[in-house]
C-alpha positions as CSV (number, residue, x, y, z in Angstrom):
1,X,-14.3,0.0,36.8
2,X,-12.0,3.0,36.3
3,X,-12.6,5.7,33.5
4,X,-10.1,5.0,31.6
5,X,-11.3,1.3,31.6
6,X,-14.7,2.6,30.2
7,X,-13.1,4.2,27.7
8,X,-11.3,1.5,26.7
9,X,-14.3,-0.6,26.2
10,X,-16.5,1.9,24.3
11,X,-13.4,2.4,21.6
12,X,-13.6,-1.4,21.6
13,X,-17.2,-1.9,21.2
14,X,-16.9,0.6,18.2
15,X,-13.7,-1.2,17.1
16,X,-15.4,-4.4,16.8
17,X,-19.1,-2.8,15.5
18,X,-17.5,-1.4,13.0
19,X,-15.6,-4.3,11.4
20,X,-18.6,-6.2,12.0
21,X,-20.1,-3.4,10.0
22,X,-17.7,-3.8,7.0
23,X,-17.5,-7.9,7.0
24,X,-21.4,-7.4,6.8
25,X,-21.7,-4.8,4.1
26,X,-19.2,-6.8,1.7
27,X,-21.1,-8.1,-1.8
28,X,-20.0,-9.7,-4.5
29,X,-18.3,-6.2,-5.3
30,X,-14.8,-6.5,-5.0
31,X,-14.2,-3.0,-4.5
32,X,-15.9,-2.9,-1.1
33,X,-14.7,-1.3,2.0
34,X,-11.8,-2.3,3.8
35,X,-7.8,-2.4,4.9
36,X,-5.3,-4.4,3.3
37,X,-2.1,-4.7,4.3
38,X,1.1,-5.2,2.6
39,X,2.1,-8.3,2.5
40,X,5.0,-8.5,-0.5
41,X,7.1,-6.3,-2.9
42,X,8.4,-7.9,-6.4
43,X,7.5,-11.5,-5.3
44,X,9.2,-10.9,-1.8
45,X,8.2,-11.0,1.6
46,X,8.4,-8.1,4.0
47,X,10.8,-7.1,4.5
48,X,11.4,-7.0,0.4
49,X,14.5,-5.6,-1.0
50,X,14.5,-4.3,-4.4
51,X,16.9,-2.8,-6.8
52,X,16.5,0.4,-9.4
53,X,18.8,2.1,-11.6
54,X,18.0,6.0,-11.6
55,X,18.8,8.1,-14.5
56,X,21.8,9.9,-12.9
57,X,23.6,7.0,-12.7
58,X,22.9,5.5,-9.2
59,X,22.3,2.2,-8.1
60,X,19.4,2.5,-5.0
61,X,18.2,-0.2,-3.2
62,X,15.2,0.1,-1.5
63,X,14.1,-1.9,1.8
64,X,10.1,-1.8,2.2
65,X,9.6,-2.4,5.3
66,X,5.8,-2.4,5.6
67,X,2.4,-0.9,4.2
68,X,-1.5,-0.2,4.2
69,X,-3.8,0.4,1.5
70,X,-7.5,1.6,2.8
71,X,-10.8,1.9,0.0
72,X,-13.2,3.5,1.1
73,X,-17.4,3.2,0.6
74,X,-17.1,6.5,-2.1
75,X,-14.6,5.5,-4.2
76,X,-11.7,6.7,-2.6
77,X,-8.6,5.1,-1.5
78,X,-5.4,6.2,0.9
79,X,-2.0,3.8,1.0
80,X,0.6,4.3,3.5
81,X,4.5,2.8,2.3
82,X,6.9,3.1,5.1
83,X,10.9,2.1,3.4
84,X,14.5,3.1,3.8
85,X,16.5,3.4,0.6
86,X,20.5,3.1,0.1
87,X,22.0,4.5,-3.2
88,X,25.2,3.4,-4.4
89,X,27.1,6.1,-6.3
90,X,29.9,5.7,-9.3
91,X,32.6,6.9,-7.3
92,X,31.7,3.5,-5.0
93,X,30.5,5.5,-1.8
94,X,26.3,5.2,-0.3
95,X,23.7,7.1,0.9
96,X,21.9,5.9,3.1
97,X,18.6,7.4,3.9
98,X,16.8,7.3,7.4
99,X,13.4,5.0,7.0
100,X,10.1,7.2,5.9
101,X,6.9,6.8,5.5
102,X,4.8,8.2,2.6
103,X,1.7,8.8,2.2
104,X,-0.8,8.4,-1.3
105,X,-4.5,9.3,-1.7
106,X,-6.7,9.5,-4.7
107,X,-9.7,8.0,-6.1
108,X,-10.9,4.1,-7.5
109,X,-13.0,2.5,-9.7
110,X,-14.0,-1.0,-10.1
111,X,-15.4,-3.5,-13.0
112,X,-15.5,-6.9,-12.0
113,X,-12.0,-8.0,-10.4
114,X,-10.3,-5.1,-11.8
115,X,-9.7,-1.9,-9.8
116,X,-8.3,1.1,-10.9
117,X,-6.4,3.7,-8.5
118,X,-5.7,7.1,-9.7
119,X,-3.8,9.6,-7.5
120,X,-3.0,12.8,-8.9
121,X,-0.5,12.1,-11.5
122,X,-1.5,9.0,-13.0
123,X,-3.8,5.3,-13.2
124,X,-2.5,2.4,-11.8
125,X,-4.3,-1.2,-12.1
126,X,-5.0,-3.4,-9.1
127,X,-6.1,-6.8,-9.4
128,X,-8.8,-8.6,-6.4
129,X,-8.9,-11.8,-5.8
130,X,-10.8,-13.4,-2.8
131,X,-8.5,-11.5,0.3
132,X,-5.5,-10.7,-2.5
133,X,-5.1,-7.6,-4.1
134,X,-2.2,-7.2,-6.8
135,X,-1.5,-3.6,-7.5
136,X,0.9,-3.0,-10.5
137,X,3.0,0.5,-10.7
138,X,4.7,1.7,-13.5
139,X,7.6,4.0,-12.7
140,X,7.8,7.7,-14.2
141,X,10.6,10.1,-13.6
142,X,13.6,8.4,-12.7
143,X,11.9,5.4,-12.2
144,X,10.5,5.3,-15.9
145,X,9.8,1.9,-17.7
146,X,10.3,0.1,-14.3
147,X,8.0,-1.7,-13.1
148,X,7.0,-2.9,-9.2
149,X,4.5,-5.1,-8.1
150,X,2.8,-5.1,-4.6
151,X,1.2,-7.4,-3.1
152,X,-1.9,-6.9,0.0
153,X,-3.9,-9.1,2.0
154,X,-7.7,-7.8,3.2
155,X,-7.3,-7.7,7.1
């Protein structure tokens, strides 16, 4: 067996021991540990496409293209959102943007079913049940009053 087939296995042992580790330490809780991946956007399947109106006037639709949300055992959370977003301007010419990726952390707390995320700048409310979890967000900005819901699956 070669060395890098060695290390291959060892990664997978711990791979596998420690999602055996997670399945086994889940409760009743449904905050516990774990990765959930995105699975809609607005009641659409991934790819989702949806629509926004920004203050200055443009018209932006935005293409999510896929997505990860990961709580932690201590209460904290990280999401990565990778989209590409075109913006349609009065004068009838686009933008079009090259596809990012962007990262959130911040903090949770649970009661019951409910979840609540808070990052830096505000609290949003999540929603777990069994493997689906339904995160709601409420725009600010040039995104105030709109509203976008997300949709995850526990892997």
């Amino acid at each position: 067996m070669s060395s890098k087939q060695k290390l291959f296995g060892i990664i997978l042992v711990t791979s596998v021991g420690f999602t055996v580790g997670l399945g086994a330490s889940q409760t009743s809780d449904p905050a516990v540990p774990g990765v959930y991946s995105l699975v809609e956007v607005n009641g659409e399947k991934l790819p989702a496409v949806s629509w926004t109106n920004k203050s200055n006037g443009e018209r932006c639709k935005t293409e999510t293209l896929g997505g990860a949300l990961l709580l932690d055992s201590k209460g904290q959370w990280a999401s990565l959102v990778t989209e590409r977003e075109v913006c349609l301007h009065e004068d009838g010419s686009e933008t079009a943007h090259e596809k990012a990726s962007l990262m959130f952390t911040g903090s949770y707390k649970s009661s019951g079913n409910q979840i609540t995320l808070q990052d830096g700048a505000s609290a949003d409310q999540a929603v777990l049940t069994g493997d689906r979890f339904v995160l709601t967000v409420v725009g600010v900005g040039v995104f105030e009053g709109q509203t976008t819901e997300y949709v995850l699956r526990r892997d």
